[in-house]
Backbone as ProteinMPNN parsed JSONL, in Angstrom:
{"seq_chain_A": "XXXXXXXXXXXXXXXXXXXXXXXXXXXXXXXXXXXXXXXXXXXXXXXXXXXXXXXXXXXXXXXXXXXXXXXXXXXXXXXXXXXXXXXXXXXXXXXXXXXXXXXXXXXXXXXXXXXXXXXXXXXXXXXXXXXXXXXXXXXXXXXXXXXXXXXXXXXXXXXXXXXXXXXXXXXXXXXXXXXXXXXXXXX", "coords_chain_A": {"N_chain_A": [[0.844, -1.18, 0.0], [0.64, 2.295, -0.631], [0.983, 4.908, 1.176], [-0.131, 8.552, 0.132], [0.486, 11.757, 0.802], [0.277, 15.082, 1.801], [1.702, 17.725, 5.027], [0.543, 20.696, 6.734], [1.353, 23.336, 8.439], [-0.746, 24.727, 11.14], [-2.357, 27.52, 12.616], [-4.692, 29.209, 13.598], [-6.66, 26.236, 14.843], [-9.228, 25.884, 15.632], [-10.978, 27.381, 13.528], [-10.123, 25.912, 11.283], [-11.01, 23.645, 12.18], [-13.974, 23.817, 12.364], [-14.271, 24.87, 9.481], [-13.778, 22.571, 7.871], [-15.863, 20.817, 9.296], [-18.016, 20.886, 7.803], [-17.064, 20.741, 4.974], [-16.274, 17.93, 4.912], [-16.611, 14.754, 6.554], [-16.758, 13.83, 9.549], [-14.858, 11.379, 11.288], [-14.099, 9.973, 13.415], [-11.855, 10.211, 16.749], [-8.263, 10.08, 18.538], [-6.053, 8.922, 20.469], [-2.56, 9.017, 19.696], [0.883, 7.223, 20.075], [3.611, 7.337, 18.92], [6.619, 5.672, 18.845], [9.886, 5.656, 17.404], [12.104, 3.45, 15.707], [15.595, 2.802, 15.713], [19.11, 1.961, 14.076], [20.975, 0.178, 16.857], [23.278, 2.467, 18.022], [23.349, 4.388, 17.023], [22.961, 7.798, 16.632], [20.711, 10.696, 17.524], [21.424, 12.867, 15.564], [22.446, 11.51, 13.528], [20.943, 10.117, 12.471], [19.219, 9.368, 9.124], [16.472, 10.411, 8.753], [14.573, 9.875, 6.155], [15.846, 7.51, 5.326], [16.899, 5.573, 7.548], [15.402, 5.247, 9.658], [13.659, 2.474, 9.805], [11.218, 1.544, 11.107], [8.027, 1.844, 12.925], [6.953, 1.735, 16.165], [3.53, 2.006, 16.615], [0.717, 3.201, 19.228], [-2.443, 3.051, 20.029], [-5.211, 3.853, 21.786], [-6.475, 0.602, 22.89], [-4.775, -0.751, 20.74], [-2.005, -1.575, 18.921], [0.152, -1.263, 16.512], [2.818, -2.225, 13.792], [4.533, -0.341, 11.716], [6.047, -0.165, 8.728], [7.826, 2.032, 6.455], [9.004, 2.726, 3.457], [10.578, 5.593, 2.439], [9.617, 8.857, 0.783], [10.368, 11.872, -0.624], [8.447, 14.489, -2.847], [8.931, 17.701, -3.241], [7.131, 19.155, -1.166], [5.677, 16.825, -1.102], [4.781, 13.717, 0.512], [5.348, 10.467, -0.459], [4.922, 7.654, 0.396], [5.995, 3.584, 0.627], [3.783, 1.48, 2.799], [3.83, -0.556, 4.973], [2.086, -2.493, 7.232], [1.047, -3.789, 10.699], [-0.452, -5.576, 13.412], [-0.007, -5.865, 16.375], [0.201, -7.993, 19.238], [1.2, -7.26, 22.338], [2.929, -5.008, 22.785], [5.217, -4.331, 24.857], [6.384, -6.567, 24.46], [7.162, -6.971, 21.828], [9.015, -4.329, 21.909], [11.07, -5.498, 23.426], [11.842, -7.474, 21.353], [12.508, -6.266, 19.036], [15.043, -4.568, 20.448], [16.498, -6.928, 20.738], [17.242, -7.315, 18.428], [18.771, -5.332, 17.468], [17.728, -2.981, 17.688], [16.449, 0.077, 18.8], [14.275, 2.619, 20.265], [14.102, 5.451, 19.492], [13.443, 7.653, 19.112], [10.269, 10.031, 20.241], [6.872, 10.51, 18.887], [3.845, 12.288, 19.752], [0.483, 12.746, 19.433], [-2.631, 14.378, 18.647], [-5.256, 13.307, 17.289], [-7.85, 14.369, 15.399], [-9.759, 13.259, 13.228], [-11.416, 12.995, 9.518], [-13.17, 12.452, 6.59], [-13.227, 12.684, 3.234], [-14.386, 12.473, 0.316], [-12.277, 10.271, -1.228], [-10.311, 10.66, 0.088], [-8.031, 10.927, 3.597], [-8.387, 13.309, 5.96], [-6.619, 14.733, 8.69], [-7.095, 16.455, 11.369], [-4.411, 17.501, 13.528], [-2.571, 18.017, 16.793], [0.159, 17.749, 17.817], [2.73, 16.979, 20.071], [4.913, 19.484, 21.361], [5.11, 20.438, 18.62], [2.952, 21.263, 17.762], [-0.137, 22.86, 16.498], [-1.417, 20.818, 13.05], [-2.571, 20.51, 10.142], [-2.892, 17.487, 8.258], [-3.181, 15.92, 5.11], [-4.477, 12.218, 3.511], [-3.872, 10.026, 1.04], [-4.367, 6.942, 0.31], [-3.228, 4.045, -1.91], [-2.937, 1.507, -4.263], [-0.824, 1.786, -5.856], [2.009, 4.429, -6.582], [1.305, 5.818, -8.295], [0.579, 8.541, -10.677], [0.998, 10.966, -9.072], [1.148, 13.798, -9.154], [-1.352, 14.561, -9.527], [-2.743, 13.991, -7.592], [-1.37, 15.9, -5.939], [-2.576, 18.031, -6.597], [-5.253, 18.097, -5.854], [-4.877, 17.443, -3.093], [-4.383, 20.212, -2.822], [-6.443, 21.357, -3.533], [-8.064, 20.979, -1.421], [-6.871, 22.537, 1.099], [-6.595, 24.863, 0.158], [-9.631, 25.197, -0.189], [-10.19, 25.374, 2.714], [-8.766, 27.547, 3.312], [-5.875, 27.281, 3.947], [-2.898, 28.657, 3.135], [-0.001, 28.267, 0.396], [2.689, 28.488, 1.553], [2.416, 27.708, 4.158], [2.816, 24.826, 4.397], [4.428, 22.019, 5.049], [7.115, 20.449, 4.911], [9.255, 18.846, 5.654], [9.588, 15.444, 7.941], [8.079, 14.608, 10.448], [9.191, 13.78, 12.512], [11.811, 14.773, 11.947], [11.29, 16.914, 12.797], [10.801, 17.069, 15.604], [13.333, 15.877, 16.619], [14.961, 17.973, 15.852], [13.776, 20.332, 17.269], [14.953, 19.429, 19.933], [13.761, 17.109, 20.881], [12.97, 15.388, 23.944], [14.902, 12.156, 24.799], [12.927, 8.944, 24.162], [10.259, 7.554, 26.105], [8.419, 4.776, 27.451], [5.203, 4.544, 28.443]], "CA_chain_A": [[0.0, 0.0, 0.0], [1.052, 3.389, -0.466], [0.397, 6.339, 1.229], [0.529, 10.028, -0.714], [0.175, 12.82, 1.557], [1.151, 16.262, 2.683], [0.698, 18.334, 5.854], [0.543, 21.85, 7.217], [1.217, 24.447, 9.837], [-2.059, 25.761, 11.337], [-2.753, 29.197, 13.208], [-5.879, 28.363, 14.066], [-7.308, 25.01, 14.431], [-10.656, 25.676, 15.691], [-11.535, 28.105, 12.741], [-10.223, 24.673, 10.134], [-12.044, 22.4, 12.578], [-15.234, 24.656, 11.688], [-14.344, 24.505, 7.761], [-13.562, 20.694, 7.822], [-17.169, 20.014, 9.358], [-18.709, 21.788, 6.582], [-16.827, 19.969, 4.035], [-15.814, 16.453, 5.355], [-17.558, 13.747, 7.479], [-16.091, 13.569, 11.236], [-14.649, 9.931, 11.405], [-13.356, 10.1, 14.785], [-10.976, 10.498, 17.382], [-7.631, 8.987, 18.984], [-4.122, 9.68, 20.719], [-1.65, 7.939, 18.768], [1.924, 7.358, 20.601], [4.274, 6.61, 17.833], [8.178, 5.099, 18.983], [10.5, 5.136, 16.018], [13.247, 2.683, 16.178], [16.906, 2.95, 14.771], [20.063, 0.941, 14.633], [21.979, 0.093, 17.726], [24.833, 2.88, 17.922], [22.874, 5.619, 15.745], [22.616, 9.002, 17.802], [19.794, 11.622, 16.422], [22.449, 13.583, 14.438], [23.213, 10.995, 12.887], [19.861, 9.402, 11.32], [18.822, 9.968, 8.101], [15.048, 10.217, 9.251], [14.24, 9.17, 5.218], [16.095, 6.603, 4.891], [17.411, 5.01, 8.383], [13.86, 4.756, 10.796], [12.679, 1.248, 9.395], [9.568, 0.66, 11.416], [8.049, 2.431, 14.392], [5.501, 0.977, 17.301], [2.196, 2.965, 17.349], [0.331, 2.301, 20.354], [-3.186, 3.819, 20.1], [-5.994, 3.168, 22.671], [-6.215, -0.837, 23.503], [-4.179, -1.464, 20.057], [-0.51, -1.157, 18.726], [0.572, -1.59, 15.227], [3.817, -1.88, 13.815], [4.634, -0.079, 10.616], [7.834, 0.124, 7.964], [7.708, 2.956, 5.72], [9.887, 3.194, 2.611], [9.896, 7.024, 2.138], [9.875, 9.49, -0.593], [9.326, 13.183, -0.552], [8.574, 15.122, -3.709], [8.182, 19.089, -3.115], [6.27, 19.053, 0.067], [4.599, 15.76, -1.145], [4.875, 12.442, 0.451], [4.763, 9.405, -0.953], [5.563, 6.182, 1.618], [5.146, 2.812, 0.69], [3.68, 1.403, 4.005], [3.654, -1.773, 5.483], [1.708, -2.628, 8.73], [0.979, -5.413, 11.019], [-0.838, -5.338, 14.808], [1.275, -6.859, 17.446], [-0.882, -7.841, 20.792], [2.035, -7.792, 23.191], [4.14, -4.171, 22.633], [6.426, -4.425, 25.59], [7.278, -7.856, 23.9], [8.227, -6.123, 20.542], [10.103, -3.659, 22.147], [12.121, -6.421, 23.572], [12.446, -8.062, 20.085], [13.344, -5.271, 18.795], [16.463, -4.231, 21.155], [17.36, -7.954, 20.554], [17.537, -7.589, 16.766], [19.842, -4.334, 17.235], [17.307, -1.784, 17.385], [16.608, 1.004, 19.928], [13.737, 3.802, 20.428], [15.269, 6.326, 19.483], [12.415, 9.515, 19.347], [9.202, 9.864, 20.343], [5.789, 11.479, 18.642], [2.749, 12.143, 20.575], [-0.409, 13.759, 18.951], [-3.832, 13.735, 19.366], [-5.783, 13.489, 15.919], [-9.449, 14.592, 14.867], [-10.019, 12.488, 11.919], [-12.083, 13.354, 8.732], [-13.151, 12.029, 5.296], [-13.821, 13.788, 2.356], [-14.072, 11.375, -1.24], [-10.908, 9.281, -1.402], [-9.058, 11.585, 1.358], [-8.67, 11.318, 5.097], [-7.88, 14.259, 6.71], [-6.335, 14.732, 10.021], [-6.17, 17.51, 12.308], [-3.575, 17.249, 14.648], [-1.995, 18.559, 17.875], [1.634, 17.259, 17.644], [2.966, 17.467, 21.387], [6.201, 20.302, 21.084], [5.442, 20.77, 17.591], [1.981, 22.27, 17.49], [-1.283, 22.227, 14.912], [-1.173, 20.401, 11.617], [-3.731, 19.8, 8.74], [-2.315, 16.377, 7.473], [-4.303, 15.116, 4.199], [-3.955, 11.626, 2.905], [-4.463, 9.093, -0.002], [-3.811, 5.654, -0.147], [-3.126, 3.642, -3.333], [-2.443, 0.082, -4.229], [0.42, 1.69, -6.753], [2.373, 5.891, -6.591], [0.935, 6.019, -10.122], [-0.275, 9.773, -10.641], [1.035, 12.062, -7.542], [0.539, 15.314, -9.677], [-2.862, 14.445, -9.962], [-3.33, 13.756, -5.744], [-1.161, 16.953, -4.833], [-3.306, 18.954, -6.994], [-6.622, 17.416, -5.095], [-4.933, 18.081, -1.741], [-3.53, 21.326, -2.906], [-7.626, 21.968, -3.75], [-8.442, 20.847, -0.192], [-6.19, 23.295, 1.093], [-7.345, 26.174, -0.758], [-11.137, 25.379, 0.562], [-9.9, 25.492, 4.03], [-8.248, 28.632, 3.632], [-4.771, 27.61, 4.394], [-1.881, 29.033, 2.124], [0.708, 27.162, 0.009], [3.927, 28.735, 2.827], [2.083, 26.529, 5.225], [3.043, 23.19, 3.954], [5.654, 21.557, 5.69], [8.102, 19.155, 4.148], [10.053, 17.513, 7.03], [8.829, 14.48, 8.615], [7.51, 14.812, 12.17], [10.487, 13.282, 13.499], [12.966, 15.346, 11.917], [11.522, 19.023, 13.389], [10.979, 16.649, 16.519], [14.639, 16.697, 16.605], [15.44, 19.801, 15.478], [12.909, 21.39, 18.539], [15.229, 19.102, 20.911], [12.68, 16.137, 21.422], [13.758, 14.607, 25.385], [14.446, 10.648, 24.679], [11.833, 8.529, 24.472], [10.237, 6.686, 27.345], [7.725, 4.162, 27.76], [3.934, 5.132, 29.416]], "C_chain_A": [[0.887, 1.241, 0.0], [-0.105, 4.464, -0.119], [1.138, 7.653, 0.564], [-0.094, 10.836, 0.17], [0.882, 14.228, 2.063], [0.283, 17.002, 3.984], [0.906, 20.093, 5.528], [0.704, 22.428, 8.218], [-0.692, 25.155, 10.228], [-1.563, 26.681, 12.605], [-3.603, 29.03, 13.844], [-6.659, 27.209, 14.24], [-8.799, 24.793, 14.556], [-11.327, 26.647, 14.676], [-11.688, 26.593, 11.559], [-11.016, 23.826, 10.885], [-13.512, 22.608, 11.724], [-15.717, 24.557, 10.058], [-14.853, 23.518, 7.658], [-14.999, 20.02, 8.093], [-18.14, 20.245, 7.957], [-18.501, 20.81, 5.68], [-16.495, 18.745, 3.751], [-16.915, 16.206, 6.545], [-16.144, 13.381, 8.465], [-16.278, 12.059, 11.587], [-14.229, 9.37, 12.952], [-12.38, 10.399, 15.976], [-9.755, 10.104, 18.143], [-6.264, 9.692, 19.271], [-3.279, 8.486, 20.345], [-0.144, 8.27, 19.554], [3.03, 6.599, 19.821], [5.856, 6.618, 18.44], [9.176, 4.676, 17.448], [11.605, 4.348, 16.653], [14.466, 3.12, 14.646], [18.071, 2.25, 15.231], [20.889, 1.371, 16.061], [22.779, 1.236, 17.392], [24.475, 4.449, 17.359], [22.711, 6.641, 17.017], [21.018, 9.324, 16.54], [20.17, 12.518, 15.671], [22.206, 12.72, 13.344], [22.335, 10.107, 11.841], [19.672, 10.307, 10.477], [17.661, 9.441, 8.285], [14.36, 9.782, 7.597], [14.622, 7.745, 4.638], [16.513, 5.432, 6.447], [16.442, 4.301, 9.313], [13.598, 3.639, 9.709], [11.441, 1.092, 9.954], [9.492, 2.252, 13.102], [6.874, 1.565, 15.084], [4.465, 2.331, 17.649], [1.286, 2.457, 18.314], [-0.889, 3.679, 20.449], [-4.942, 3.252, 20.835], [-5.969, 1.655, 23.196], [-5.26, -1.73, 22.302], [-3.106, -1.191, 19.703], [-0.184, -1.851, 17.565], [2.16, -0.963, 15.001], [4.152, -1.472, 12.301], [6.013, 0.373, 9.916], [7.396, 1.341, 6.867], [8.933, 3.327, 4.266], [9.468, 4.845, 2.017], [10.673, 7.862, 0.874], [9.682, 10.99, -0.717], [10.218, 13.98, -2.633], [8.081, 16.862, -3.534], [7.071, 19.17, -2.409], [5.526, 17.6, 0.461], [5.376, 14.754, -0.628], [4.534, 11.094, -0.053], [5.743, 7.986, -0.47], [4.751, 4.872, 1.05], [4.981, 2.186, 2.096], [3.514, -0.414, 4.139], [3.248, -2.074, 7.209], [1.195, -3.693, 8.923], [0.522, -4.794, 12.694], [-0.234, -6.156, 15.359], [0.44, -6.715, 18.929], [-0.039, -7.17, 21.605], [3.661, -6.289, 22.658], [5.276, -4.222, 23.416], [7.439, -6.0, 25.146], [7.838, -7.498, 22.576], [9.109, -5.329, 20.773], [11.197, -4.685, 22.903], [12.529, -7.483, 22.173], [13.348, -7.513, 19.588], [14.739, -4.575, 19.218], [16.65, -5.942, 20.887], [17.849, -8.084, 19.184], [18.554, -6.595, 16.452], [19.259, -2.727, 17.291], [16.658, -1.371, 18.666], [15.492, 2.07, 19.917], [14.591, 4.822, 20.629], [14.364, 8.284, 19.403], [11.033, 8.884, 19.17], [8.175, 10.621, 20.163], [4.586, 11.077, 19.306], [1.407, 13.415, 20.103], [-2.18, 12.665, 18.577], [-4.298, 13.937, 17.809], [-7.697, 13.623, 15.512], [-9.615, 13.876, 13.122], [-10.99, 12.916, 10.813], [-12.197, 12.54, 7.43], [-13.567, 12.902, 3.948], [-13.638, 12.603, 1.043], [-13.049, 10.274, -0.704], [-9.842, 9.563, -0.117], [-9.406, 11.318, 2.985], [-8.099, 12.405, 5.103], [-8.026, 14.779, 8.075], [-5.841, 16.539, 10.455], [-5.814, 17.108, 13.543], [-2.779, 18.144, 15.379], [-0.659, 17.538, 18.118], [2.643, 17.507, 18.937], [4.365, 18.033, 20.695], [6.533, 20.666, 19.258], [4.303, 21.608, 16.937], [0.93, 21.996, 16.692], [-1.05, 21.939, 13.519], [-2.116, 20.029, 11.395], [-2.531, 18.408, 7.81], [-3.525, 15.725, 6.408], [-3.502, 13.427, 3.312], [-4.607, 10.663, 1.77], [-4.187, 7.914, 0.114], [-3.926, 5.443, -1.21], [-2.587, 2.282, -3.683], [-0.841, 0.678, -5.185], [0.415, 3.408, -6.447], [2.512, 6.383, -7.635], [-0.114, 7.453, -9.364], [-0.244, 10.556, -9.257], [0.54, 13.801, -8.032], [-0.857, 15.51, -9.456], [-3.4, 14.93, -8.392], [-2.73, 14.917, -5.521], [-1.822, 17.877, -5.534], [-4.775, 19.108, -6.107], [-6.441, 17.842, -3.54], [-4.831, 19.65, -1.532], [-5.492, 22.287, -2.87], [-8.339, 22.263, -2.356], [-7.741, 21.97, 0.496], [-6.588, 24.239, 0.664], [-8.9, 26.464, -0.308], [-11.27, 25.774, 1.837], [-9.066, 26.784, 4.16], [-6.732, 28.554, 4.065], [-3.505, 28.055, 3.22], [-0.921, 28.118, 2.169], [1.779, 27.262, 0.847], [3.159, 27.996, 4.269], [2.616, 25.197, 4.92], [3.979, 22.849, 4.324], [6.348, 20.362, 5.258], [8.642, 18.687, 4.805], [8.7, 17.246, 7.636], [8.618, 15.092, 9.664], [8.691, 14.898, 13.334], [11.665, 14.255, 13.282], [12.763, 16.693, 12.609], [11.065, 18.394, 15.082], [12.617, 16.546, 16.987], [15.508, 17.741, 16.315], [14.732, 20.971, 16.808], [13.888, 20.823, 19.74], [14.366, 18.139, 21.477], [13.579, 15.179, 22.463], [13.83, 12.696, 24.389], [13.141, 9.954, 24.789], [11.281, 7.432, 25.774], [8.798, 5.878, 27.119], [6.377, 4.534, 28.476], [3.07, 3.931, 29.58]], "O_chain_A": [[1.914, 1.177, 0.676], [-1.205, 4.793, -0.562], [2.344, 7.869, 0.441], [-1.296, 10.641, 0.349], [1.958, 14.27, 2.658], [-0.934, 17.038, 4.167], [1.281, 20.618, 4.48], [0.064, 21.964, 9.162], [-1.466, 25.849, 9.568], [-0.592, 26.503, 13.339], [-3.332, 28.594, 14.963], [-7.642, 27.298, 13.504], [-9.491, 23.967, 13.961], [-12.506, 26.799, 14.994], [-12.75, 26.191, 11.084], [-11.822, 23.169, 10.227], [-14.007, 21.919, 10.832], [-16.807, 24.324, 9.535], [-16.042, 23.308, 7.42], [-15.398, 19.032, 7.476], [-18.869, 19.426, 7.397], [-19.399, 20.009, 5.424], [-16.386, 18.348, 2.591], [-17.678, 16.945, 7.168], [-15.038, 12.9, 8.222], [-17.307, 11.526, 12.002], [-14.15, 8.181, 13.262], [-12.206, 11.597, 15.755], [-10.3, 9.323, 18.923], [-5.63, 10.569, 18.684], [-3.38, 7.303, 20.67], [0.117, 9.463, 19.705], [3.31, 5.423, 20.049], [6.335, 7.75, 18.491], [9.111, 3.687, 16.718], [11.99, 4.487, 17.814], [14.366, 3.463, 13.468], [18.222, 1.919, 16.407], [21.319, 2.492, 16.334], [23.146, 1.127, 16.222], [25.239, 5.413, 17.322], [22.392, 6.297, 18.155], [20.53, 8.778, 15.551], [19.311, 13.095, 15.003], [21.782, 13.165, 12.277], [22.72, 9.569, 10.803], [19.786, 11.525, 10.609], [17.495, 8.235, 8.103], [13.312, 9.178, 7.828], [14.015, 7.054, 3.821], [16.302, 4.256, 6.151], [16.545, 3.135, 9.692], [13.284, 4.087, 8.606], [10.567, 0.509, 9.313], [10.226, 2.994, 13.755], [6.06, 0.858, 14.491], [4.531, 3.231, 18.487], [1.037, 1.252, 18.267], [-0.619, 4.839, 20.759], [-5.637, 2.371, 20.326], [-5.226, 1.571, 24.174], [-4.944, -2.904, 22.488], [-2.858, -0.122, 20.26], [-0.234, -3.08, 17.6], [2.688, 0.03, 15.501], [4.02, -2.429, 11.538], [6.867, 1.096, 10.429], [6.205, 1.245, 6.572], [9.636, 4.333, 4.355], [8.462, 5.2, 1.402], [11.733, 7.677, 0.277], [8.511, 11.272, -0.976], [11.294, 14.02, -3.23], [6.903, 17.171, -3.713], [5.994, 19.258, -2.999], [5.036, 17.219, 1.524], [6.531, 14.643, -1.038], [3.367, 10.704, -0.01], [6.819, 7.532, -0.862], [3.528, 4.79, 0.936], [6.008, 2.276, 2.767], [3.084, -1.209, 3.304], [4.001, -1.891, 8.166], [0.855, -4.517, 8.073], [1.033, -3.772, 13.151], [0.097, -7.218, 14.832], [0.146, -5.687, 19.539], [-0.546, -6.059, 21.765], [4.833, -6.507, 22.35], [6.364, -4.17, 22.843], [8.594, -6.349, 25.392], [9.008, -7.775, 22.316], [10.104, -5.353, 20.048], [12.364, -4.322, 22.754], [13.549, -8.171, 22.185], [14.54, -7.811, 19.521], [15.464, -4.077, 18.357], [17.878, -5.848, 20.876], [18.744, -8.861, 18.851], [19.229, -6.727, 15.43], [19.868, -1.679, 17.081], [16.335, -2.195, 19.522], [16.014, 2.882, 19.153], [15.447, 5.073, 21.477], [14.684, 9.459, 19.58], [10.631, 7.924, 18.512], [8.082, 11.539, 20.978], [4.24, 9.908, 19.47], [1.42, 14.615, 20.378], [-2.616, 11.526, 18.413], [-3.665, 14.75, 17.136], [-8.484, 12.679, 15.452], [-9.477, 14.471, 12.053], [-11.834, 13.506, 11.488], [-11.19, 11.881, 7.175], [-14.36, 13.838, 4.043], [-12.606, 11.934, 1.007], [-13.269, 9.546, 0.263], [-8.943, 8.896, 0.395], [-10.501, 11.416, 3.538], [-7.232, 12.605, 4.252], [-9.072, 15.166, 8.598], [-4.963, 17.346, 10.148], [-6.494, 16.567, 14.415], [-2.25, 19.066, 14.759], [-0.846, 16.484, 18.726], [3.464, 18.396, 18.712], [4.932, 17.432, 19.782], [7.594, 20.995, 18.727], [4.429, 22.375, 15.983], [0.943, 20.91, 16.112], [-0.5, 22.785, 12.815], [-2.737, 19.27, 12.139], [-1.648, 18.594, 6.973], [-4.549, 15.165, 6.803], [-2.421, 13.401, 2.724], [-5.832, 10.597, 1.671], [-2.994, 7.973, -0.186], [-4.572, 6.237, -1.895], [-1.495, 2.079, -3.152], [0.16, -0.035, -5.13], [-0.651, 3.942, -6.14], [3.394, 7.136, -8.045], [-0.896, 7.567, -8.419], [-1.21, 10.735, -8.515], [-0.143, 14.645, -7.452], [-1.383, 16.598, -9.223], [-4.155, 15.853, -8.087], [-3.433, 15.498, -4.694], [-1.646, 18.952, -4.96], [-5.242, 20.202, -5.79], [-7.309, 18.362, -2.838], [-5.082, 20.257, -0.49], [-5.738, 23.392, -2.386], [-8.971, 23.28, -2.072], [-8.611, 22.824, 0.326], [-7.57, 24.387, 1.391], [-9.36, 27.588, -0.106], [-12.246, 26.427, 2.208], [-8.676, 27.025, 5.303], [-6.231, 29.583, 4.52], [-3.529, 27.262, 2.278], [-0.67, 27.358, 3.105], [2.164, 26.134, 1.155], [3.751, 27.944, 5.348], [2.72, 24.584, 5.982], [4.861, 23.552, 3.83], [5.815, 19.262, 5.403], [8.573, 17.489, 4.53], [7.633, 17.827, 7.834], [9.035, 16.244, 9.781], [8.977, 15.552, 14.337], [12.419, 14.554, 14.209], [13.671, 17.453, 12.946], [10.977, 19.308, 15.902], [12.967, 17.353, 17.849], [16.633, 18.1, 16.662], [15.144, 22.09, 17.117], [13.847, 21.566, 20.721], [14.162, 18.291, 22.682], [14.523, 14.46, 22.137], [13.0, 12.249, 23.598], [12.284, 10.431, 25.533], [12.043, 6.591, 26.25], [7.98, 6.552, 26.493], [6.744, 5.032, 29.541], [2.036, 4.001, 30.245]]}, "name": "protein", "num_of_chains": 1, "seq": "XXXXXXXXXXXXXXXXXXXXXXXXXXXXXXXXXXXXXXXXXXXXXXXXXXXXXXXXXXXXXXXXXXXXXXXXXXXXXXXXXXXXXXXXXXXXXXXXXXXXXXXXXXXXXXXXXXXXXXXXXXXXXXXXXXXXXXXXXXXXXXXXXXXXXXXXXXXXXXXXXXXXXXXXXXXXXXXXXXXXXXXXXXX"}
């Protein structure tokens, strides 16, 4: 599966919440606690947050999925192929995991208002130490036709009033290290 998606900076979130009802169907709600892992030995200098994070452990209400991401960015746009899998037993993956060589190495924490609109979800999110984001996404069995999808989000965007100097091109993780994100810990 691939996901194609870009986000945004918001200013306001309860003015886009307001839009978003208008123009999307309110899918639900959820705090998502995402653990990236990286090799044994790696500092956070020293990853290449596109190419180095293989998988992270999301752990969101009573469930926890584990997902690999081969990533791609084109001019704000993402395009990840994704691979995921639910794992009952997280404190037992995170012990797999440090046995296979790999380490939590940063940690994202954001709360997400969910939405649908056609083909699109779209998430607004509260990104702990990083603030409000409009994230829109697509899935796709193939990353056939991205012009096409960042034009569609680029439309979404434009309905909602947010401008194109909003759009943010680093991952989560990388302006999570760049703000100084503490180690990650366990809850």
């Amino acid at each position: 599966m691939f996901e194609i998606e870009m986000k945004a900076h918001l200013d306001d979130p309860a003015e886009i919440r307001e839009k978003l009802e208008r123009i999307a169907a309110f899918t639900g709600k959820a705090r998502k606690r995402d653990h990236y892992y990286a090799p044994l030995g790696y500092t956070l200098d020293r990853i290449d947050w596109a190419n180095d994070v293989p998988f992270r452990l999301r752990e969101t209400g009573n469930h926890a999925f584990v997902t690999f991401k081969r990533k791609r960015r084109r001019a704000g746009l993402e395009i990840n192929e994704e691979i995921e899998f639910e794992v009952s037993d997280p404190a037992a993956f995170d012990r797999f995991a440090h046995a296979i060589g790999f380490f939590p190495c940063i940690t994202k924490e954001k709360i997400s208002e969910r939405f649908r609109r056609d083909d699109f979800t779209i998430e607004l999110n509260e990104v702990k130490g990083l603030g409000w984001f409009l994230e829109i996404e697509y899935l796709s069995e193939s990353p056939n036709d991205p012009e096409r999808i960042r034009a569609r989000i680029h439309e979404i965007f434009a309905m909602l009033g947010i401008p194109p100097e909003a759009i943010e091109p680093r991952y989560y993780v990388e302006m999570l290290r760049e703000a100084g994100s503490p180690p990650p810990g366990r809850a």
